[in-house]
Each structure stands twice: as C-alpha cells, then as structure tokens.
ROKE-508733 format. One line per 8 residues: number of its first residue (from 1); for each residue x negated, y, z negated of C-alpha. Coordinates in steps of 0.2 Angstrom, whole numbers. Example, Ala and Ser with C-alpha at 12.3 -4.5 7.8 and 13.67 -1.06 7.14 Angstrom:
residues 2
1> -62,-22,-39; -68,-5,-36 .
***
This chain:
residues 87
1> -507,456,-525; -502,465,-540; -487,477,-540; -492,495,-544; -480,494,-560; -486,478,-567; -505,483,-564; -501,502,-572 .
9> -496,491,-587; -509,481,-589; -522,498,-587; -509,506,-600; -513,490,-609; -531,490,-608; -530,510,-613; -523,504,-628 .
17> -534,493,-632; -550,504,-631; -542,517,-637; -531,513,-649; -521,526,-643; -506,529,-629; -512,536,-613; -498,550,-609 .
25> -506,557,-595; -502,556,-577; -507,539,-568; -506,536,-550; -511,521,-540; -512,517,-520; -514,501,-511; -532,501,-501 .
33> -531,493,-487; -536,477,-484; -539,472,-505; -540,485,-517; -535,501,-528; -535,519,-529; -531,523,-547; -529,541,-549 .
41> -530,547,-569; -523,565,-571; -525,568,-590; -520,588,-590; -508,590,-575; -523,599,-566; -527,597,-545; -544,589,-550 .
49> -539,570,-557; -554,558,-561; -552,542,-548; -559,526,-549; -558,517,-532; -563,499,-528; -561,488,-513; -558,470,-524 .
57> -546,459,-525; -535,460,-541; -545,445,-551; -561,457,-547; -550,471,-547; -545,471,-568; -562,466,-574; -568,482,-564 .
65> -558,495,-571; -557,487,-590; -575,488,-589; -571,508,-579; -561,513,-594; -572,507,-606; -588,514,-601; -586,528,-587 .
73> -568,536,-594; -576,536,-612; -592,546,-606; -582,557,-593; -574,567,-603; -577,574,-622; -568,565,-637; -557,581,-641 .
81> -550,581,-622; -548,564,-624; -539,563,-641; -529,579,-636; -522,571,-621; -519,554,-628; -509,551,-643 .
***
C-alpha cells in the first residue's frame, strides 16, 4: 500500500501531466478500509470538495484516478475555474 504522500505525488504528477499546469489547491486523502482511497479535491477552499472514492487496490487504484482526472475532473468543472485555481 501506498503512503498518502507518495500517492498525493504521483496525482500531483498526473495533474501535471493533463494539465500541463500545477494543482495548487487543497488535496486530501483517506485510507478505505480494507483496500482503497478517499481522495478529496478542494480546488477554492470551499465546504463542498469534489471526491473520487474507489475500493481498489493501489495497481487498480492509479489507473482509476489518472483515468478520474483526465475525463471526470476535466468535465466537472469549466475551464476558467480550472485555470483560475491551477497555475
């Protein structure tokens, strides 16, 4: 199992990658148990973060949320949020 700061860089990593831009935002992740993640995207500070939850194990787990990232963050929120809140 990955530790919270080495799996918070590798989605940093994959943010960067996407996006070609670095994610500045607030980033929190819990441990599901048995296997799994809570990963908890606060982009403006605000009570109402989006959360990507997935009961996998971590060689699931980073295919998952690349392919998260890519697809449902991209559509979840419009560019100009996006590009205000990333830099």
């Amino acid at each position: 199992m990955m530790t919270h700061t080495e799996l918070k860089q590798v989605i940093l990593e994959y943010m960067r990658d996407l996006y070609k831009m670095e994610y500045i935002g607030g980033l929190d992740i819990e441990s599901l148990d048995p296997v799994g993640y809570k990963v908890s995207f606060n982009f403006d500070r605000s009570e109402m973060p989006l959360v990507i939850i997935a009961d996998l194990p971590d060689e699931e787990f980073l295919p998952f949320i690349k392919t998260k990232l890519d697809v449902v963050l991209f559509n979840a929120l419009p560019f100009n949020i996006l590009k205000g809140l990333v830099i």
